[in-house]
Structure formats: C-alpha cells, structure tokens
C-alpha positions in Angstrom: -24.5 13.2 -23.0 -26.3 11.6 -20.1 -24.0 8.6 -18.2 -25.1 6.8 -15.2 -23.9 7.3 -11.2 -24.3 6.1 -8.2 -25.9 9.8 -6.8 -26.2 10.4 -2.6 -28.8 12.7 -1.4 -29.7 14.2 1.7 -33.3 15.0 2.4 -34.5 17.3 4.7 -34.2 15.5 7.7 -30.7 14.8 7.1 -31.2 11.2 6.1 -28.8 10.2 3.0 -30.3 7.9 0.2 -28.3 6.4 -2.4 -29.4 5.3 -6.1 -28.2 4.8 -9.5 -28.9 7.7 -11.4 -28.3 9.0 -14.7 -26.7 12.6 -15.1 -25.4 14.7 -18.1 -22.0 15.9 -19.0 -22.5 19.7 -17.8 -23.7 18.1 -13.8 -19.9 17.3 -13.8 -17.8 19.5 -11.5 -14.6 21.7 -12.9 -11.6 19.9 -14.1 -9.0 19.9 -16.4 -9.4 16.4 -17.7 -12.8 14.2 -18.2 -12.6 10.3 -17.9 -14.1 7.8 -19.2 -14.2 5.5 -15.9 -14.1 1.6 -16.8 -13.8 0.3 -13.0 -13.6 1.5 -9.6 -13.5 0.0 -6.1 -14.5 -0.1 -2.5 -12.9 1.6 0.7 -13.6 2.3 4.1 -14.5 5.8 3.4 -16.4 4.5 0.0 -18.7 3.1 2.7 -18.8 6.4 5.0 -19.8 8.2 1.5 -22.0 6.3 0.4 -24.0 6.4 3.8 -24.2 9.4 6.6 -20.7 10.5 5.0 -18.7 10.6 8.3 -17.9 14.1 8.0 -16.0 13.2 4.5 -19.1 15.0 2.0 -18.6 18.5 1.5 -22.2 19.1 -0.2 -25.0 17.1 -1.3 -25.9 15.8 -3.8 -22.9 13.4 -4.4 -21.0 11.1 -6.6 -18.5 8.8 -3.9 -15.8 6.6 -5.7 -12.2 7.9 -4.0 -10.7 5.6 -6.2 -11.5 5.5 -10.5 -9.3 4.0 -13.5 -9.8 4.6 -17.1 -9.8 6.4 -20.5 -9.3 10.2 -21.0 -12.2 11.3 -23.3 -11.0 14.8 -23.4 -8.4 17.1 -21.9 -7.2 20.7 -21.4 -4.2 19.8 -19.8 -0.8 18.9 -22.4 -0.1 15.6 -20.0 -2.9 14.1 -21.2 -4.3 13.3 -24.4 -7.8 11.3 -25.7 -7.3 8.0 -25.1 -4.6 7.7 -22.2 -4.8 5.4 -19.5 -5.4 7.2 -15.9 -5.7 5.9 -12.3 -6.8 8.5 -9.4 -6.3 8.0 -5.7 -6.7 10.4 -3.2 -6.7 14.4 -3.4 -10.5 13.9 -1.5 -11.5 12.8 -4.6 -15.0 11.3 -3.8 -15.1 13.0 -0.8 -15.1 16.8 -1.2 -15.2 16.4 -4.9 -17.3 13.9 -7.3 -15.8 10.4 -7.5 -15.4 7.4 -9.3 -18.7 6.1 -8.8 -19.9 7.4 -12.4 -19.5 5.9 -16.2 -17.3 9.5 -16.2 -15.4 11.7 -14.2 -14.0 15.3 -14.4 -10.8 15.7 -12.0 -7.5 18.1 -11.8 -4.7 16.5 -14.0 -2.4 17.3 -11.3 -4.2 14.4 -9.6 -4.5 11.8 -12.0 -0.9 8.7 -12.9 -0.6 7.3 -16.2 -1.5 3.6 -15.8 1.6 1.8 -16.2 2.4 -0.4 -18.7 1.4 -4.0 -18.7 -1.5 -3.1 -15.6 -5.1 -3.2 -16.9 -7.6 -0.6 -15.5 -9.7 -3.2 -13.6 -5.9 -4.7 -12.0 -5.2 -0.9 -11.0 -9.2 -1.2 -9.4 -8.4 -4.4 -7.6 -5.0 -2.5 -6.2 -6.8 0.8 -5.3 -6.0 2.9 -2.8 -6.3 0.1 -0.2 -3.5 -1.6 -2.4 -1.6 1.9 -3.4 -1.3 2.4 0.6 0.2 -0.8 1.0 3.1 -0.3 -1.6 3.6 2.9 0.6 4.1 1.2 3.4 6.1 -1.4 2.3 8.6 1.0 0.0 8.9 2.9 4.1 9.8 -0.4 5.7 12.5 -1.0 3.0 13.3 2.6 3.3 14.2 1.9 7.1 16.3 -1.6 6.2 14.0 -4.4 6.2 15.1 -6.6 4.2 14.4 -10.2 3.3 15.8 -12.9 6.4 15.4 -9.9 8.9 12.6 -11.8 10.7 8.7 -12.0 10.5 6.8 -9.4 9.2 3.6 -8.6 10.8 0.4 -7.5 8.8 -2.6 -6.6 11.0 -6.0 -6.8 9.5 -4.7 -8.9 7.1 -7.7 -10.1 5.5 -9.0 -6.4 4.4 -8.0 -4.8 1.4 -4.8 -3.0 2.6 -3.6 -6.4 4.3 -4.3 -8.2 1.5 -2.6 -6.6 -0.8 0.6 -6.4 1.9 0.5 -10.2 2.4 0.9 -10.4 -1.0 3.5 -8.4 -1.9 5.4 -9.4 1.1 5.8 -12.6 0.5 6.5 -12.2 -3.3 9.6 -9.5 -2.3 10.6 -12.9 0.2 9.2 -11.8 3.0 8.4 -14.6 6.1 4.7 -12.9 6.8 2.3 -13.3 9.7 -1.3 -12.1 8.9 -3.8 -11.8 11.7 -7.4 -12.0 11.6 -10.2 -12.0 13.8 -11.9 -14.6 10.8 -10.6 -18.1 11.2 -12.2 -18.4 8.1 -9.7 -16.2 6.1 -6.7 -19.0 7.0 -6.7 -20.2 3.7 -7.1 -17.3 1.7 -4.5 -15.5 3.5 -1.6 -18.2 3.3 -2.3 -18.8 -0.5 -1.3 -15.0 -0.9 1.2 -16.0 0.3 1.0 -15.7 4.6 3.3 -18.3 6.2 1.8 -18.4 10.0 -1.5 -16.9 10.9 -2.1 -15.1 14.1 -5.5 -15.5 15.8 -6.2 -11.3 16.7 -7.0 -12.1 20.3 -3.3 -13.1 21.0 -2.5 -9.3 20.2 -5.8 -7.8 21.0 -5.1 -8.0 25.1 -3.4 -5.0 26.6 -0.1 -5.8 29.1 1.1 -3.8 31.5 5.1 -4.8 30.2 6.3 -2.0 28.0 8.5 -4.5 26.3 7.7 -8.4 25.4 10.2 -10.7 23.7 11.8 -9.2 20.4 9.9 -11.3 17.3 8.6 -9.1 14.3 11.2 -7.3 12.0 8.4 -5.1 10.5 4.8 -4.4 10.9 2.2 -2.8 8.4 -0.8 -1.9 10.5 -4.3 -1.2 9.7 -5.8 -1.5 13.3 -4.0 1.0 15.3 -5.3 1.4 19.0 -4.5 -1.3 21.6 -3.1 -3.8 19.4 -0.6 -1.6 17.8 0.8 -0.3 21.2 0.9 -4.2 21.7 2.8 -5.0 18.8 5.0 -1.8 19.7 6.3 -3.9 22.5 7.4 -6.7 20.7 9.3 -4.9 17.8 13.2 -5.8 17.2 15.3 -3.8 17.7 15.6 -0.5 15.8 12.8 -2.5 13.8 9.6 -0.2 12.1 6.1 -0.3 12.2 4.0 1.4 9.2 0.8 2.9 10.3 -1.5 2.6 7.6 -5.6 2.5 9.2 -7.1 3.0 13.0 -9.8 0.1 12.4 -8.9 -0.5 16.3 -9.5 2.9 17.3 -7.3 6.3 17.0 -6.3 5.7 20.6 -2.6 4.9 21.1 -2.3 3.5 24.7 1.3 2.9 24.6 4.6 4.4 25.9 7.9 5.7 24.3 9.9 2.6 26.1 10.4 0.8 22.9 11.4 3.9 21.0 13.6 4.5 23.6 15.2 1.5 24.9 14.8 -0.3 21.0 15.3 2.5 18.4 11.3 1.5 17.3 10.2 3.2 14.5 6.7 4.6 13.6 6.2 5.6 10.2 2.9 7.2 9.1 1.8 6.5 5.9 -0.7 8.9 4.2 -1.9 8.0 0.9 -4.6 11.3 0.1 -1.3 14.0 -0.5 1.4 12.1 -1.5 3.3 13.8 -4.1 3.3 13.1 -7.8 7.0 11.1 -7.8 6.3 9.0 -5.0 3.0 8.0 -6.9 4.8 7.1 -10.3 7.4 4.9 -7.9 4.7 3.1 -6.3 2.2 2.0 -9.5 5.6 1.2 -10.9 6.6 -1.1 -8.3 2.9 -2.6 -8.1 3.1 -3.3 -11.9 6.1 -5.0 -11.4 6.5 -6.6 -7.1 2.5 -7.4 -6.7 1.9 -11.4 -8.2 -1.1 -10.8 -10.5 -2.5 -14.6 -9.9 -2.6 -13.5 -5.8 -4.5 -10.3 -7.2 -6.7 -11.9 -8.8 -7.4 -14.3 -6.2 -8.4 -11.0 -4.1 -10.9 -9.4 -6.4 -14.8 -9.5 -5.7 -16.9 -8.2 -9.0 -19.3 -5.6 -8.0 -21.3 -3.3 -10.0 -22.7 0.4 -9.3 -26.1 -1.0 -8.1 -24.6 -3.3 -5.6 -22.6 -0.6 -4.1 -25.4 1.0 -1.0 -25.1 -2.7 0.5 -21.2 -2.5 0.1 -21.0 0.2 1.6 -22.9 -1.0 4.6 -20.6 -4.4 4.5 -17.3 -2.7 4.6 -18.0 -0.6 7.6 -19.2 -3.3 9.2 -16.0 -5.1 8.4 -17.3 -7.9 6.1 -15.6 -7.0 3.0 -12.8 -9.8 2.5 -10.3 -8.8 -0.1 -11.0 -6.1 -2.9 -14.1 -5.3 -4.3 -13.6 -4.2 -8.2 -16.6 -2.3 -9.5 -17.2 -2.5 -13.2 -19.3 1.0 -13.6 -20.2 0.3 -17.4 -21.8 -3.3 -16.1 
C-alpha cells in the first residue's frame, strides 16, 4: 500500500533535495516490526538529515525522522502485537536506517518502548529524544546526590528542545533552575516552565584564565559544551556534577582538571543513541509521571511532513525554540 514520506535524494553532483513523496510497503527496509507512525519530531541531526546529512546518511535515497511514535500494524516479534503503542529513539534510526519521517516505519523490536500508560503518541513526540536525553541527564544528577535545596541548577541552552524539557522537569522535581539563553526573548517562556533566574549567555560565554570562580551551581545539564562548559566547570560546588548532553558550543573542552581535582567535579556523559533497554523503560516512566504536561504543551510547535526542509534549515541555524511535533498523517 503506498504511504507518504519525507524522501532525501542526492543527485549527481552531490547536492541533497528533499520532498514529500509517496512510497509502497515493499520500499521499506528489514525489520521485525512495521509502524504505523502518528507523530514525529525535530532534532539537530533531523536537520543535518534532512540537508547535506553531516556524515549521519549511510545511503541515499533517505527517510530522516530519528525520533517516531505510534501504532504497530504488524509484527514478527512476540513483544509486540497489532495495535500496541511504540516510541523509538536512537539505535541511528533515521540516520543509517529509515526514520520517522513516513506515515510508516519498519524497525528492530529490540529498538522500539511500549508507550507508557497515560502518555499520548504526540506527548511522547513533543518529549523526543531532545526530551528523553534530558530525563537521562537528570536521573545522572540524582544518581550523583542532587537533590532538592542543594543549590541552583544550571541548564545551558535552555531555550532548545533538551533545555526545555530540563527546565521543566527541574523545577517540577523542586529544583531552584537557572536557564541561559543568548534570546532575551525566551525570558518568559523559559520562567513559565518553570526557570526562576535567567542567565544572559554572554556572562558564561567569556573564557578566564582562573581555574576556579566562586562555588554557585549544585548541578548543570549542558547542551553547549566548549568554552562555556569549561566555564561553568569552574564554578561547580563542591563534589557537585555536570551532565553533558550537546556540543552546540563546539566539541572543544578548553578547561583543566583543577576542579575535578581540588572540588571532586563531576562530568557525566550522557548518550541517548545506545542506552540499554531498562534504562529506557525507567526514563519514559519517569517522564509519564515527573514532566508537567501543561509546561509540555506550552513547548510544542505543530509541524507537518511538508514543513520539515525549512525546519531543518531553522534548527541548525538555532531558531527552533521549544519542540517541534510533526503530525505525519496531517
């Protein structure tokens, strides 16, 4: 049966050119398990995929989408049945294999979560991987103590998807959170998801020579990376942690091991492509229940498959504010 996609192609100059287009069933790669996709969403590699690809694309042609919810249509695999409810991050999903993107998907089931209960596909869209990632980093920060009355917690590019989301759940789990934002014109988003001071990114975007500055955050969750995260290194509390979740500053780390050293700083990667199967059923479990579903909704910017070339140009360009949810049937 033939079901529309957003399809990239590379011609023979190696220009990329993306367009709605409508495929059949037997176009769809292997997998165990077909999907009916109701929504999807969109990344920072959404937007490297959907233009030169960044390295990320395997082959051409290409369905991007590294994020998809919906309804199994069929299934060779005994976890799933017609009719469950699925959400897929990671696994290069949308990268080296087909994405979301499509009215249907065909995927592993080893990489597909039951949707938990009481969280709609289009709520697990507007959570996403950007949103997923942010649970992650927040379940490591309370893995390493923080706790509520520690202090400040710092979330860097807090206006983006991943910050978004982390405002938001901070605050709800009682968090005292500091977004900051190159856009002055975010200030009121971000404190109605709940941010209680807002820090202008050129206080933290200037590099110092000090390896240490006064103590003042009791956790960070960074999307940034680069100078501002070897910056906010120096100005952890003691035996304090920092989750490294994005590198929208750079992959540089100009930094040195002082604060690890002299103040027990920690560093915690957070990866979101691999993680395995358990950790995934915690973290959709503890968004269906920690993350305020008025502050999600507050977040989400409707999109559909033939608005997604311009997204994609927008979001590397860093003027995507929030989470885009893309209805794929629309």
């Amino acid at each position: 049966m033939a079901f529309n996609a957003l399809l990239v192609e590379k011609d023979d100059t190696g220009k990329t050119h993306a367009s709605v287009t409508s495929l059949q069933d037997d176009q769809l790669p292997e997998g165990d398990v077909t999907v009916a996709v109701e929504y999807s969403t969109v990344n920072y590699k959404d937007g490297l995929c959907i233009g030169p690809g960044g390295g990320l694309v395997r082959s051409y042609p290409h369905v991007p989408g590294i994020d998809f919810a919906g309804t199994v249509e069929t299934s060779d695999d005994p976890r799933y049945a017609p009719g469950d409810r699925v959400v897929l991050t990671g696994w290069r999903v949308g990268e080296a294999h087909w994405g979301g993107y499509a009215q249907k998907a065909r995927v592993k089931a080893d990489w597909l979560v039951p949707l938990p209960e009481g969280l709609s596909t289009r709520q697990a869209m507007a959570v996403g991987t950007a949103g997923f990632t942010a649970m992650l980093a927040v379940m490591a920060l309370e893995a390493h103590h923080l706790r509520p009355g520690d202090g400040p917690v710092l979330v860097t590019g807090a206006a983006g998807g991943v910050g978004s989301v982390a405002v938001a759940l901070l605050a709800h789990l009682g968090h005292e959170v500091a977004a900051v934002t190159g856009r002055p014109e975010t200030e009121a988003y971000l404190r109605d998801l709940g941010a209680s001071q807002i820090v202008p990114r050129d206080m933290l975007n200037e590099t110092v020579k000090r390896p240490l500055e006064s103590e003042i955050w009791a956790g960070c969750i960074d999307a940034v990376g680069g100078a501002m995260l070897a910056r906010v290194l120096g100005q952890m509390k003691y035996r304090c942690s920092v989750a490294a979740v994005g590198l929208a500053g750079g992959a540089a780390l100009p930094a040195t091991v002082i604060p690890f050293l002299l103040r027990g700083v920690n560093l915690l990667g957070i990866d979101s492509v691999l993680q395995p199967y358990e950790n995934r059923l915690q973290a959709w479990d503890r968004i269906a229940r920690d993350l305020p579903m008025d502050k999600l909704e507050a977040m989400i910017r409707p999109a559909t498959l033939s608005d997604l070339p311009q997204l994609g140009a927008d979001i590397l360009a860093g003027q995507v504010q929030g989470r885009v949810v893309v209805d794929v049937n629309a």
